[in-house]
C-alpha positions as a Markdown table, in Angstrom:
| # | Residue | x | y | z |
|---|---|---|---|---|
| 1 | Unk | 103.8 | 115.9 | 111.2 |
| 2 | Unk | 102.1 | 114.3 | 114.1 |
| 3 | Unk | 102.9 | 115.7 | 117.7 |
| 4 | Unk | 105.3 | 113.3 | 119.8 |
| 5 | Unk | 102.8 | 112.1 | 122.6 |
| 6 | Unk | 105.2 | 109.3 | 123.8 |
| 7 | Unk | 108.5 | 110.3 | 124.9 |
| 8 | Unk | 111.5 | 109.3 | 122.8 |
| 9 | Unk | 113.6 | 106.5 | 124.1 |
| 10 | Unk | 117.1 | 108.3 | 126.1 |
| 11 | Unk | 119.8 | 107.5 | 124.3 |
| 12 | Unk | 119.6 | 108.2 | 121.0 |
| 13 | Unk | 122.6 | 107.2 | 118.5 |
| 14 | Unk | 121.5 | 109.0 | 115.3 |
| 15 | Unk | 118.0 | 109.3 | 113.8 |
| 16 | Unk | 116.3 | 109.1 | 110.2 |
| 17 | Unk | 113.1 | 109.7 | 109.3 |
| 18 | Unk | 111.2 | 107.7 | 106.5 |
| 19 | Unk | 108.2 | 108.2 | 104.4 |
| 20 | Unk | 104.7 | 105.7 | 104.1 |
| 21 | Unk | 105.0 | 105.8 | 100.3 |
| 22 | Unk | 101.7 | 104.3 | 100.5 |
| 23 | Unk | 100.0 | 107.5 | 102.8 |
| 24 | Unk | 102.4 | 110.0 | 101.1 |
| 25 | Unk | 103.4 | 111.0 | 104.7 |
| 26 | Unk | 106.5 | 111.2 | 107.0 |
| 27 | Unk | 105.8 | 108.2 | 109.6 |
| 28 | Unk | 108.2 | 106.4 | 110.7 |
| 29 | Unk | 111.6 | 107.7 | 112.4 |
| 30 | Unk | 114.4 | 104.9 | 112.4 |
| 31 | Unk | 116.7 | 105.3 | 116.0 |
| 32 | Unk | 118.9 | 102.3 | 115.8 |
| 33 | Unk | 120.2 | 101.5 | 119.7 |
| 34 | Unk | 124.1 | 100.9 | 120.1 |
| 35 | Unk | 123.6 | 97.5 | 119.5 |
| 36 | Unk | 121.2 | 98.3 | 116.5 |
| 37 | Unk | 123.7 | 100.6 | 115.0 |
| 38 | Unk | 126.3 | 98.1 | 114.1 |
| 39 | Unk | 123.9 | 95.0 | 113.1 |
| 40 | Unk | 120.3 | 96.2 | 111.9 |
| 41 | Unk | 117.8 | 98.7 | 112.2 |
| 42 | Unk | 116.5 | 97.5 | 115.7 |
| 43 | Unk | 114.2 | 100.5 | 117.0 |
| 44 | Unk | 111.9 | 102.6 | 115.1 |
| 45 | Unk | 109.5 | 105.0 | 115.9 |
| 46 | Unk | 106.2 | 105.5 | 114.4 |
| 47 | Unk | 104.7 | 108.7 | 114.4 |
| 48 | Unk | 101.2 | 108.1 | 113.8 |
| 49 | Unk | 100.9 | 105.5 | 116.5 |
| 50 | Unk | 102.7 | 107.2 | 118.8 |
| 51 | Unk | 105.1 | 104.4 | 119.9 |
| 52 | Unk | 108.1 | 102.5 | 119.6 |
| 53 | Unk | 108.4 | 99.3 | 117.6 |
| 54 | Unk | 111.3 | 96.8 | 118.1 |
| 55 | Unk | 112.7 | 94.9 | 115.2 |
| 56 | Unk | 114.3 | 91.8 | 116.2 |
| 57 | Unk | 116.2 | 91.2 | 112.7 |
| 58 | Unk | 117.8 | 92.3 | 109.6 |
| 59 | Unk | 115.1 | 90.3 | 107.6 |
| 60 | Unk | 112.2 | 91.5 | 109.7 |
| 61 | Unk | 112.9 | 95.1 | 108.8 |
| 62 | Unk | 113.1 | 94.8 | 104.9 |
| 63 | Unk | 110.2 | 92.5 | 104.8 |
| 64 | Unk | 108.3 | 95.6 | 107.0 |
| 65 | Unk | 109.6 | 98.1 | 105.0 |
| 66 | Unk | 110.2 | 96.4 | 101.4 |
| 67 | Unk | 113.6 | 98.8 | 100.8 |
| 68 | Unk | 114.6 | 99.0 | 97.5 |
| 69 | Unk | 117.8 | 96.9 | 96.7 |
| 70 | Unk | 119.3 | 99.9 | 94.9 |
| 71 | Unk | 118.7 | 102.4 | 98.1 |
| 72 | Unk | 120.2 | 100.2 | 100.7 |
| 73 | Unk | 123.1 | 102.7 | 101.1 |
| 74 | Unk | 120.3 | 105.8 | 101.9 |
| 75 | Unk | 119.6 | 104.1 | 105.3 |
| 76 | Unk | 121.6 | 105.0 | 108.5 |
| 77 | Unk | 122.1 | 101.2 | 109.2 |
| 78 | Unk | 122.9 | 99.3 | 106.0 |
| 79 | Unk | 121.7 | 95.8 | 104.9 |
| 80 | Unk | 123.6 | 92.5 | 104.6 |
| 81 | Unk | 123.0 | 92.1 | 100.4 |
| 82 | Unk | 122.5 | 88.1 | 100.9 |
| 83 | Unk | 119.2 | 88.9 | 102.7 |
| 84 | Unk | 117.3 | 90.8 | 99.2 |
């Protein structure tokens, strides 16, 4: 796994961490902010480019990430089903 060279944001809710099926690699780690927690994955971290990447919607995060419909209950913040 890649070394943290940016600093993690301070408050930190809960964390997941989530593969690149396409790289066969743990990349990405989801931290939802308090605000992200009870709506949608807002704040994610991405390991190979060091940095933090905001996510300004529900919709913006599955069409990043293409979650399965059947998984949506794996993730630490779950999806609205009238978005898939």
């Amino acid at each position: 796994m890649p070394r943290l060279e940016q600093e993690l944001p301070d408050k930190i809710i809960t964390a997941q961490i989530y593969p690149d099926f396409d790289c066969e690699e743990w990349r990405y780690l989801f931290i939802p902010t308090e605000k992200g927690f009870l709506n949608h994955m807002d704040r994610i971290y991405d390991l190979r480019k060091n940095e933090v990447i905001n996510i300004a919607s529900n919709k913006e995060f599955i069409e990043r990430f293409k979650p399965e419909i059947d998984d949506k209950y794996k993730f630490i913040v779950t999806f609205e089903r009238n978005i898939f």
